[in-house]
N, C-alpha and C positions, 0 to 999 in steps of 0.2 A: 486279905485275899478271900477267906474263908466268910468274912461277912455281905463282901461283892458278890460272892457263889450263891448266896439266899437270897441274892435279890434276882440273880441271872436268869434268863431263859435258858433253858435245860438245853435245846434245839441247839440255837447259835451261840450261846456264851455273852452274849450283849444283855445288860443291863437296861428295858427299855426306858425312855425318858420318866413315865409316870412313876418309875418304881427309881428312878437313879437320886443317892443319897447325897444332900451336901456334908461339907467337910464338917460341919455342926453336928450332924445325924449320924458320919460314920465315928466322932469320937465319942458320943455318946452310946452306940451301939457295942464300940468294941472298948469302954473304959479309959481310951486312952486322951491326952489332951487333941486339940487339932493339930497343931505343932509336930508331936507325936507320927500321927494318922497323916501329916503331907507330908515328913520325913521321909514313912514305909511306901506311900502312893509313886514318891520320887522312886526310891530304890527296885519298885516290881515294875515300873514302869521303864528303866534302866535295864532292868534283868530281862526285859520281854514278858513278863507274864501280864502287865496288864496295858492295855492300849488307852491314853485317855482323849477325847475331844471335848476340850476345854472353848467356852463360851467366852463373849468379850465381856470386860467388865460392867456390870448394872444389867445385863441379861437376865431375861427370867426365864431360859431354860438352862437347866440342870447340866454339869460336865456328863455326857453320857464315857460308860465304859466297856472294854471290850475284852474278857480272860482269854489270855492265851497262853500256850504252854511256851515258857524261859526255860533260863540259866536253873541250877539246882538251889545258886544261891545268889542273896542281891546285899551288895554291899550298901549301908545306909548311906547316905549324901548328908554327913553332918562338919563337913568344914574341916573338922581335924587334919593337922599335918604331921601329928606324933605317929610314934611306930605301932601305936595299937592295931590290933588286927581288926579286920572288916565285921560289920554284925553280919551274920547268913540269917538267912529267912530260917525258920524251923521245920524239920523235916517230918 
């Protein structure tokens, strides 16, 4: 989320196209795999914070994105069916 904010317009919260990162760019920006980074995209997108318009395959524009204020917290989308509790986003 915090790495979609530096790319955002301050105004509207939209990520314009020329500045919108793929899923390459945001795991390299924020450390984590891509795996990772579509994991958390799923869960804030889930949670309402972030809006995505996802492009059809072989496209060459960029998923643009939209922050919006969610849930406090977003549970990850990783398949589990054991009793483990949800990740939350960090406060």
């Amino acid at each position: 989320m915090m790495t979609l904010l530096t790319e955002a317009n301050v105004s509207t919260a939209v990520v314009p196209p020329e500045r919108s990162p793929s899923l390459t760019t945001l795991a390299a920006m924020t450390g984590y795999s891509r795996s990772t980074v579509a994991d958390w995209l799923n869960a804030l997108e889930d949670a309402g914070w972030v809006k995505r318009d996802r492009q059809s395959p072989g496209s060459r524009n960029p998923t643009s994105y939209t922050l919006l204020v969610g849930s406090p917290t977003a549970a990850k989308r990783d398949g589990n069916t054991d009793d483990r509790p949800a990740r939350s986003l960090p406060s």
